[in-house]
Structures are given as C-alpha cells and as structure tokens.
C-alpha positions in Angstrom: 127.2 163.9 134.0 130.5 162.3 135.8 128.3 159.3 136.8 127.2 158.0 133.0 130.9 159.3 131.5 132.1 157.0 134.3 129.4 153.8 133.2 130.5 154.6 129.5 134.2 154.3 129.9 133.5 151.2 131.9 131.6 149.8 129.8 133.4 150.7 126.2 135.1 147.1 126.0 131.7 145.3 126.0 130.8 146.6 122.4 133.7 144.6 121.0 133.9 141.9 122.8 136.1 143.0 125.3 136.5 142.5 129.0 135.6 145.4 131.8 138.7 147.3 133.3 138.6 146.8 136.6 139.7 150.7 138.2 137.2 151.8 135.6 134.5 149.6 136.9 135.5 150.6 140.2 135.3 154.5 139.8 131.6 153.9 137.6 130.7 152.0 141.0 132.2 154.9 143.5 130.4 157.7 141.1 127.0 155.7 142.3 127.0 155.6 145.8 126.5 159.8 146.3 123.1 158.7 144.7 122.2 156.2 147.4 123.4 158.3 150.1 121.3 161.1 148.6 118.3 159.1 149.1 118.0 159.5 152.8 119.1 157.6 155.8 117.6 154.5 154.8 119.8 154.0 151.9 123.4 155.3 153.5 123.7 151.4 154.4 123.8 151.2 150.6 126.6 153.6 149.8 128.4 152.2 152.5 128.1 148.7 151.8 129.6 149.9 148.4 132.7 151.8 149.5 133.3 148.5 151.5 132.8 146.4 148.2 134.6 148.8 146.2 137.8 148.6 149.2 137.9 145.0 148.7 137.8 144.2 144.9 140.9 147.4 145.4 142.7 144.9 148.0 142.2 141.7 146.0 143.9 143.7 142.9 146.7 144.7 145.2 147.7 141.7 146.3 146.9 139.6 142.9 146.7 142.0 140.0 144.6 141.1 136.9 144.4 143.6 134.0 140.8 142.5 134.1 137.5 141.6 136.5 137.4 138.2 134.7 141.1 137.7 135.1 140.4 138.4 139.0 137.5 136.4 139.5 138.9 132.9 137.4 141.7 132.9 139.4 140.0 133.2 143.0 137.5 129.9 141.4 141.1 128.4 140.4 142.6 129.1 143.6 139.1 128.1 145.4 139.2 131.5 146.7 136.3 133.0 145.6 134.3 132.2 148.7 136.2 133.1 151.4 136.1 136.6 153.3 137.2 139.5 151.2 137.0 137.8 148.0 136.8 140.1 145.4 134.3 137.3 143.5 131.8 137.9 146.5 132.5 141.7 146.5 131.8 142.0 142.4 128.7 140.3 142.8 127.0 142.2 145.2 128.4 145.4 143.4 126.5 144.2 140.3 123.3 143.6 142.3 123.5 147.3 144.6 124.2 149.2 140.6 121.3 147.5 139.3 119.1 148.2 142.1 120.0 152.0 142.0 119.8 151.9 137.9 116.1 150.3 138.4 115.0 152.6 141.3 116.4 155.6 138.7 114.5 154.3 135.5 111.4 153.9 137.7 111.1 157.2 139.2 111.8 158.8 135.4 108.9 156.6 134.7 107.2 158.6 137.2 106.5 156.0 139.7 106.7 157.5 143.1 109.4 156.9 144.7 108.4 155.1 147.6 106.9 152.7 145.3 109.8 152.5 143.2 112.2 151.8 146.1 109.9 148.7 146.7 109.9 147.6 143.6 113.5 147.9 142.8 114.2 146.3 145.7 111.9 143.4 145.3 113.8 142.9 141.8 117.2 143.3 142.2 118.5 142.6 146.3 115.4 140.8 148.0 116.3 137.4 146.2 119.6 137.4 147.8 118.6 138.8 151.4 117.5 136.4 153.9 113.8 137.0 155.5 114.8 139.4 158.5 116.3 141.6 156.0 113.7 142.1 153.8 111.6 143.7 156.8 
C-alpha cells in the first residue's frame, strides 16, 4: 500500500545510521491523514491538524532549507527559534505524536480490540500526556 511504501522510503536512512529526508517524511505523514479522516467526524480534527503541521515544517524548509529534519530542527534551537509560532521544531513533534497515535489505534484494532476501545487507549498513550485537561474530555 502507498501509505507503508511512503513510511519505508522515509524511513530507509535509519537502518544505516542515517538522518530522515524531510519531503519524504512529509509525504509518509500526508499518506496518513486519509486514515484519520476515514475514521469519522471525530477524528477530521486529526487530519486537519496534520495538513496544518505538514504546511508549516514545508514553510520553515522554504525559507531555511536543511537537506535534513535534524538539520531544521538544530538550527531553530541555535537560532532560539524553535518555540516560537510556526516553528517547524513544534510542528515535527506533534507530527511524531498524531503518527504514533494512528499507528497504535491501527495495531490495536488488528489485535482485534474494538475500536472504540482502541481509540481510548491509543489516545491515552500517545496525545493525552501532551493535552491539557479540557481536551482530554
């Protein structure tokens, strides 16, 4: 399928001790928000919250290219960039958390844990550590 071909190429630095391509990270990323918005309307805020991620790690490479995300996200900390609005820093890390959350509520429902359930737990593992009480609601 597009999505793993996508999380493969992305990923086929690791292996040798290489750094992640940033436009391939970025597609992997865009290939995984269809799946949220699949989910119903209580995950479009997902898939959306992703194209907006996605949009400004694109924006932050525009206007200071870096061959890779490491590259990117040492020169916003050198710059003391990497906590203002639109950083790409702030951007990658909530792109990690959204993937994992989606790769975890994926693994559990092949586990065969209703999905309802797996939402939840996926949730409570991956995004509820980093959302303040009245999101979690």
């Amino acid at each position: 399928p597009p999505v793993v071909a996508a999380w493969e190429q992305a990923g086929s630095n690791l292996a040798t001790g290489g750094a992640v391509d940033p436009e391939a990270f970025l597609v992997a990323v865009e290939k995984l928000a269809p799946i949220a918005d699949s989910l119903g309307r209580v995950f479009n805020f997902l898939g959306n919250e992703m194209a907006e991620n996605v949009e400004e790690v694109r924006t932050a490479l525009k206007n200071h290219p870096a061959d890779r995300l490491r590259d990117l996200v040492r020169r916003e900390v050198v710059e003391k960039r990497h906590k203002e609005p639109g950083a790409a820093s702030n951007a990658l890390r909530w792109l990690v958390r959204e993937a994992r959350f989606i790769f975890s509520l994926l693994e559990k429902i092949t586990d065969g844990i209703d999905s309802r359930t797996a939402a939840t737990e996926a949730y409570q593992e991956t995004l509820a550590p980093f959302h303040g009480p009245m999101l979690q609601r």
